[in-house]
C-alpha positions in Angstrom: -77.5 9.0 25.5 -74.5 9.5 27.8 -72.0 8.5 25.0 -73.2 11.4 23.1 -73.5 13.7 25.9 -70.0 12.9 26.6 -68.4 12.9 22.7 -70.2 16.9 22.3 -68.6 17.8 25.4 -65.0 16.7 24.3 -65.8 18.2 20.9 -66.1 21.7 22.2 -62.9 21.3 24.3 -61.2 19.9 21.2 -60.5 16.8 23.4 -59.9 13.2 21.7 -62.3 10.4 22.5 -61.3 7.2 23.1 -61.1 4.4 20.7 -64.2 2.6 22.6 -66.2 5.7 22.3 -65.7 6.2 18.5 -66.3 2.4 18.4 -69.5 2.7 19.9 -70.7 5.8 17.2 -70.5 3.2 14.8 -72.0 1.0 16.4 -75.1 2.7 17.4 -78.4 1.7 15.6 -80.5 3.3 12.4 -83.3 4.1 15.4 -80.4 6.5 17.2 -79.2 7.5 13.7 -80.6 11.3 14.1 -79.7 11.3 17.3 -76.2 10.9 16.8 -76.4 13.6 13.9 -78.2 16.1 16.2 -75.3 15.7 18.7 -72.2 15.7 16.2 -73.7 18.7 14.4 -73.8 20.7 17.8 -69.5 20.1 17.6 -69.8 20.6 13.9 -71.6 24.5 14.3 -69.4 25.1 17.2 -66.6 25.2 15.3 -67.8 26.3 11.7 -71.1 28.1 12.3 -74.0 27.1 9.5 -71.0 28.3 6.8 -70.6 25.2 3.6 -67.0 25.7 1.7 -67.2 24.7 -2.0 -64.1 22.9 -3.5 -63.9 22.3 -7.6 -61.9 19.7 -8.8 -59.9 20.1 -12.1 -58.1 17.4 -13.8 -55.6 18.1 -15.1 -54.0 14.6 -16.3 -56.7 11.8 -16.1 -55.7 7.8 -16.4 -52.7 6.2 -17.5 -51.9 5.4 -13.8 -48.7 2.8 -13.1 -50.5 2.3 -9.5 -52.9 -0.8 -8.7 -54.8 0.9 -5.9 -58.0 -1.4 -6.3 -60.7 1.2 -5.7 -59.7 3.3 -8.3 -61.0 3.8 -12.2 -57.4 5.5 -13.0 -55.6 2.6 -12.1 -52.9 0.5 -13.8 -54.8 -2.2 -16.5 -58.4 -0.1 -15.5 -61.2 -1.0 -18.2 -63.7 1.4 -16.8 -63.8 3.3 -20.2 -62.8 7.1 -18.3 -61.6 9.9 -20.1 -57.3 9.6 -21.0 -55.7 12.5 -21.4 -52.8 13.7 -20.8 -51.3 17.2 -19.2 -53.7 20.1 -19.6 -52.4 23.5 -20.7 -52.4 26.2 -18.1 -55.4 28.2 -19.9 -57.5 25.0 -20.3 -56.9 24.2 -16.6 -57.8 28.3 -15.5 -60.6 28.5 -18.1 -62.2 24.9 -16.0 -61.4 26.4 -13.0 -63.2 29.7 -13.4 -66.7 27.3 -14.0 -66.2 25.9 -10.6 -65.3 29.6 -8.9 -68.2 31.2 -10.7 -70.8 28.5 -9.3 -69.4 29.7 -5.5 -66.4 27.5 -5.2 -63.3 28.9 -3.2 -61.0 26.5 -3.5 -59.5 25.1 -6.2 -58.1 21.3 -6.3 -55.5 20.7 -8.9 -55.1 17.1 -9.7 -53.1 14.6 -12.1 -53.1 10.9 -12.1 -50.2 9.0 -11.4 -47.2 7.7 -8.6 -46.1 11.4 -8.2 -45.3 14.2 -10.3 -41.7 14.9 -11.6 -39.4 17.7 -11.3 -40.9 19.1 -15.0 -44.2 18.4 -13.8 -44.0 20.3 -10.6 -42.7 23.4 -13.5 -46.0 22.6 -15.1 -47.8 22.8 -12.5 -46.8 25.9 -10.9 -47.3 27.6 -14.1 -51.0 26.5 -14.0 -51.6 28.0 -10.5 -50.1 31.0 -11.8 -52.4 31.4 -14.3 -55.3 30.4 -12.2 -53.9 32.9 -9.3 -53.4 36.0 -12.0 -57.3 35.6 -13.6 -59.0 34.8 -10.3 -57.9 37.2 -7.4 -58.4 35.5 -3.7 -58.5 31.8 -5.1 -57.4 29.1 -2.6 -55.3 26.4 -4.9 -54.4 22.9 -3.5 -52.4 20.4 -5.8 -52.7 16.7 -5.6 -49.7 15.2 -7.4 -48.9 12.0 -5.9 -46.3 11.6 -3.7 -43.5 13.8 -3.8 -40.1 13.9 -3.6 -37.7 16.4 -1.3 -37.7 19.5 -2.4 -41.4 19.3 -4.6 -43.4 20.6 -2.2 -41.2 23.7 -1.3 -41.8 24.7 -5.0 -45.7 24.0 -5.0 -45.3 26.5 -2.0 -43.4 29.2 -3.7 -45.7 28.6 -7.2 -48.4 30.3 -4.9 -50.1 26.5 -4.1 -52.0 27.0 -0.8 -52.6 23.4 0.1 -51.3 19.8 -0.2 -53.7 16.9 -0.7 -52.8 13.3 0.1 -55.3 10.4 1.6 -54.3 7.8 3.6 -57.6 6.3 2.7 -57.4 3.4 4.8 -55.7 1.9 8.1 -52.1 0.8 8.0 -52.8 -2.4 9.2 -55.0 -3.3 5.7 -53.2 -1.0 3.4 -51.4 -3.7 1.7 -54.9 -5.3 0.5 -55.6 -2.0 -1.1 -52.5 -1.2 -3.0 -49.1 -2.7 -3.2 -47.3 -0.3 -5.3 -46.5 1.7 -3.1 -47.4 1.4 1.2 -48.9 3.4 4.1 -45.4 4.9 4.9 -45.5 6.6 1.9 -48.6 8.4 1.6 -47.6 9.6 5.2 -44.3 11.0 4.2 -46.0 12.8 1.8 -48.5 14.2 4.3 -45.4 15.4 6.7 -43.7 16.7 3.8 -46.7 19.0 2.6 -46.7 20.0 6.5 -42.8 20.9 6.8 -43.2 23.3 3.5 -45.7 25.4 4.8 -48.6 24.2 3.0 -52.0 23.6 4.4 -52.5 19.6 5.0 -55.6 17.5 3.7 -55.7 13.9 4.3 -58.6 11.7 4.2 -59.9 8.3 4.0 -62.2 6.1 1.5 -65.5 4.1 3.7 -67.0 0.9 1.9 -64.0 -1.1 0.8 -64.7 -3.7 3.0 -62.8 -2.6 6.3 -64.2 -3.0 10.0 -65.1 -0.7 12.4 -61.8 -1.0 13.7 -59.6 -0.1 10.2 -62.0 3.2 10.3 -61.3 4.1 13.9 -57.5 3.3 12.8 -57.4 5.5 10.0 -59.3 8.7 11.7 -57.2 8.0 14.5 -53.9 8.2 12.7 -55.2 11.4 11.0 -55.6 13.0 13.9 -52.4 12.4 14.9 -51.2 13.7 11.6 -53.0 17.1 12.3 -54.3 17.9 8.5 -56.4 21.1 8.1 -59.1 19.3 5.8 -59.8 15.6 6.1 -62.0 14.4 3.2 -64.4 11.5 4.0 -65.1 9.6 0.5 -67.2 6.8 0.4 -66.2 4.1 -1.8 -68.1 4.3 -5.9 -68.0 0.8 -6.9 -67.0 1.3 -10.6 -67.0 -1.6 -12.9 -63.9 -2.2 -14.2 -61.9 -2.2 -10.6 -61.3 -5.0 -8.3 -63.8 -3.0 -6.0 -66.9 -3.1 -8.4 -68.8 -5.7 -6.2 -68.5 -3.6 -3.0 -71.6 -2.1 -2.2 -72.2 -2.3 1.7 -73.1 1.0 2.6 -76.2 2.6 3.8 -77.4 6.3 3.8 -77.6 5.7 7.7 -73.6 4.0 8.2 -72.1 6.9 6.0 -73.8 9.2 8.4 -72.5 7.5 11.8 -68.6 7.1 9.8 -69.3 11.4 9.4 -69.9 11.8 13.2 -67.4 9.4 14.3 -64.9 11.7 12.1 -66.1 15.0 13.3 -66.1 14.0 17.1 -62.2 12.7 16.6 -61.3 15.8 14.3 -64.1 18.7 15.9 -62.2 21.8 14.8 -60.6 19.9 11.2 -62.7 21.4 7.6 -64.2 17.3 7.3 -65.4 17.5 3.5 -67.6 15.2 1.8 -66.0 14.2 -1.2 -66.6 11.6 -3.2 -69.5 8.9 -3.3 -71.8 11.0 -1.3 -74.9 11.0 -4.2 -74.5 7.3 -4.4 -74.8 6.1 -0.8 -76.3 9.1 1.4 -78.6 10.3 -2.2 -81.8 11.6 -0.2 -80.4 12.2 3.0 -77.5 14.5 2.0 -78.8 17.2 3.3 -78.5 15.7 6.7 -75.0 15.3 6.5 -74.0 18.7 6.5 -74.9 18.8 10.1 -72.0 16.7 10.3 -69.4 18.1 7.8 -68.7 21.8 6.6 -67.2 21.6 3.4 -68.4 19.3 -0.2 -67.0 19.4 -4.0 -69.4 21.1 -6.3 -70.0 19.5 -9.1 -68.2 16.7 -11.2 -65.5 14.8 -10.0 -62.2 13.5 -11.2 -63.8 10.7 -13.7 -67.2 10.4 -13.0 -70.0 12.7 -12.9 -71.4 14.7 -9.8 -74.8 15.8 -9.0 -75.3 19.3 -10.7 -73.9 22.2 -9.3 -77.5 24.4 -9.0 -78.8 21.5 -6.9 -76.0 21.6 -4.9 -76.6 24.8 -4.2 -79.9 24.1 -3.7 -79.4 21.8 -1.3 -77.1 23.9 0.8 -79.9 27.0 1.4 -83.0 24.1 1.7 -81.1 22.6 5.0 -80.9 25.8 6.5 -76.5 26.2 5.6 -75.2 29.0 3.9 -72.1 29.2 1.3 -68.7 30.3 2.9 -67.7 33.4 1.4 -64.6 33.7 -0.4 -63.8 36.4 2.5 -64.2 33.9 5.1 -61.8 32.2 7.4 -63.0 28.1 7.3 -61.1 27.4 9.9 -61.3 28.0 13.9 -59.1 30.9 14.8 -56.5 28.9 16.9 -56.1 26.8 13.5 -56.3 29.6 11.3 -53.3 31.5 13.7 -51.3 28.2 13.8 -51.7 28.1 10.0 -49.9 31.3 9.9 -49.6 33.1 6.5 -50.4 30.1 4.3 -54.5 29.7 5.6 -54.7 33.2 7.3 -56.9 35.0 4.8 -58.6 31.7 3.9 -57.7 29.3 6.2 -58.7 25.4 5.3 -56.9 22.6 3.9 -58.1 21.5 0.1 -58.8 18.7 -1.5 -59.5 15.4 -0.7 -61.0 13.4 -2.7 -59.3 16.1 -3.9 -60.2 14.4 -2.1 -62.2 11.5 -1.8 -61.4 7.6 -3.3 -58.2 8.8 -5.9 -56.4 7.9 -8.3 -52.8 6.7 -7.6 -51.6 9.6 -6.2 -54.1 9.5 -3.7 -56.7 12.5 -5.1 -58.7 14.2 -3.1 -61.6 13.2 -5.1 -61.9 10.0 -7.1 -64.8 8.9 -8.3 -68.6 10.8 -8.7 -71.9 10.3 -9.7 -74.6 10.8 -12.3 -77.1 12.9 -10.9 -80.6 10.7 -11.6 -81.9 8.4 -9.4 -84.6 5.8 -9.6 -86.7 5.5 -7.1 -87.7 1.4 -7.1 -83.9 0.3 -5.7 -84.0 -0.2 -1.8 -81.1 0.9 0.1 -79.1 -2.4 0.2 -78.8 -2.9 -4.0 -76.0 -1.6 -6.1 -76.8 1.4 -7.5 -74.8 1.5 -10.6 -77.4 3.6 -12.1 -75.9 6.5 -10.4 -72.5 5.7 -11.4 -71.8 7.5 -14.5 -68.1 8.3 -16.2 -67.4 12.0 -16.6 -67.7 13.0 -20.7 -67.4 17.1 -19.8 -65.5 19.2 -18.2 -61.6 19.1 -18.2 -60.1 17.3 -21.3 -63.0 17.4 -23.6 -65.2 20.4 -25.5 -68.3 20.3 -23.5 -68.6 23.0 -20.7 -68.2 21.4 -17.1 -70.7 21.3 -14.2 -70.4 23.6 -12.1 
């Protein structure tokens, strides 16, 4: 297929396609659906080899949100029956995070509901990533606060945080149907002012809300231009309880074409799969990690994750190996750009802290419960694998990980 031909050879010369041609990946059929794969994964080991980075999510201040973003189970007036609680104490947060670095994570994503954090929360939080840095020597930490105010993410920066993670989760031109407490502008600000402080950039987006082709072109596209290090790819986990619960339109085969289309506009980015991906890829996960280099392990932010042994699973059964806490993710050239803040372990965090977020745009919103029936076809709502998180962070259970 000459488009594909084409989009690998602009991948390896880290050359934008055009809006037509990343029209046209999502366009393509189910019958070209490995083919597509097969060529976005050739851009995809260019660039990171077989290597799979593990993030672990840990939050630390769940629900209670003032924001009305529609996809998410945090938000203002939510009913979705989550976990509230409110600031946990720096050993709490170290003592979750040390589940997630012992299962083979690298990074750490620090996250806490609401608009954005205040000057006493920021104190908060850097004395958390203290005490994560001090017990676990090497750690990568990105925060995911909400959006900050001058000044906030020059402290993160000093507090020893390596990353910044904010999504724009959707296109500017349909933001406003998403969320109105707050706009598009915003969340870039935010993104520009994690960039101007030295800290590594992740910004993502949130597939299966109901946008076109176009709003995910728009959004990938306005990324790029943005230049994170890490851009999370979450696909939408219709919870019930948020003006999103009836939105299930994707397929295993459609999150695997919106994966490529992101990886051929952003060929040498870390693209993580964060949230959603046990709900609409489920049996063909393993596939996707031809087309992304980097997945949460584990639970997420409020709901639960497939379990962290089958992640691992996973990863060595598709032929992929787990990045090494000694290993650059990034390409040199980004890794050198990066300078001292991703030198030693270059990447940007989060998305979902990626992934569908709570109102300060998290990296990672919403998970999944890790059984699966096997009678559903791939067009019905699959609330059986939605399941709220009741371990973990803020309760006495131990985590997944």
């Amino acid at each position: 297929m000459d488009l594909l031909n084409t989009l690998v050879d602009k991948g390896l010369r880290r050359e934008l396609p055009t809006r037509e041609e990343a029209l046209a990946v999502l366009a393509t059929s189910d019958d070209d659906v490995l083919d597509v794969v097969a060529a976005a994964g050739k851009v995809r080991r260019h660039w990171f080899g077989r290597r799979v980075k593990l993030n672990y999510l840990v939050n630390l201040k769940s629900g209670l949100c003032p924001e009305d973003c529609s996809y998410c189970s945090q938000r203002l007036g939510s009913s979705t029956g989550i976990l509230k609680y409110s600031w946990l104490k720096p050993d709490e947060a170290s003592k979750a995070a040390a589940a997630g670095l012992a299962g083979g994570a690298k990074r750490v994503c620090l996250v806490a509901s609401g608009r954005g954090p205040t000057d006493r929360d920021v104190d908060r939080v850097a004395g958390t990533i203290k005490a994560i840095k001090e017990q676990n020597e090497g750690v990568e930490v990105c925060a995911c606060l909400g959006l900050l105010s001058d000044g906030q993410a020059e402290r993160l920066r000093e507090a020893g945080a390596d990353a910044y993670n904010h999504n724009l989760n959707t296109s500017e031109g349909t933001y406003g149907e998403i969320t109105t407490t707050h706009t598009y502008a915003d969340r870039v600000d935010t993104v520009n002012k994690a960039h101007a402080a030295g800290l590594s950039a992740c910004s993502g987006l949130i597939a299966g809300m109901g946008e076109t082709d176009e709003d995910l072109v728009d959004v990938v596209f306005s990324l790029r231009e943005l230049d994170p290090d890490s851009v999370p790819v979450n696909f939408l986990i219709p919870v019930e309880g948020t003006p999103l619960a009836k939105e299930w339109n994707l397929t295993p085969q459609r999150c695997l074409r919106i994966l490529a289309m992101v990886r051929f506009v952003c060929p040498d980015v870390e693209v993580r799969i964060a949230g959603g991906r046990e709900v609409h890829l489920r049996t063909m996960q393993p596939l996707a990690l031809n087309l992304a280099n980097s997945i949460f392990l584990g639970d997420y932010l409020t709901t639960e994750g497939q379990a962290g042994q089958a992640d691992l699973e996973m990863i060595a059964d598709a032929g992929f190996v787990v990045e090494g806490a000694d290993e650059v993710t990034l390409p040199e050239h980004r890794a050198e750009a990066a300078g001292s803040v991703c030198g030693s372990h270059a990447d940007a965090g989060c998305g979902s802290h990626a992934e569908a977020g709570c109102g300060s745009g998290c990296g990672s919103h919403e998970g999944v419960a890790a059984t699966a029936t096997a009678t559903a076809t791939v067009n019905e709502p699959r609330t059986d694998l939605v399941a709220v998180r009741r371990r973990g962070a803020g309760t006495d259970l131990a985590p997944n990980a």
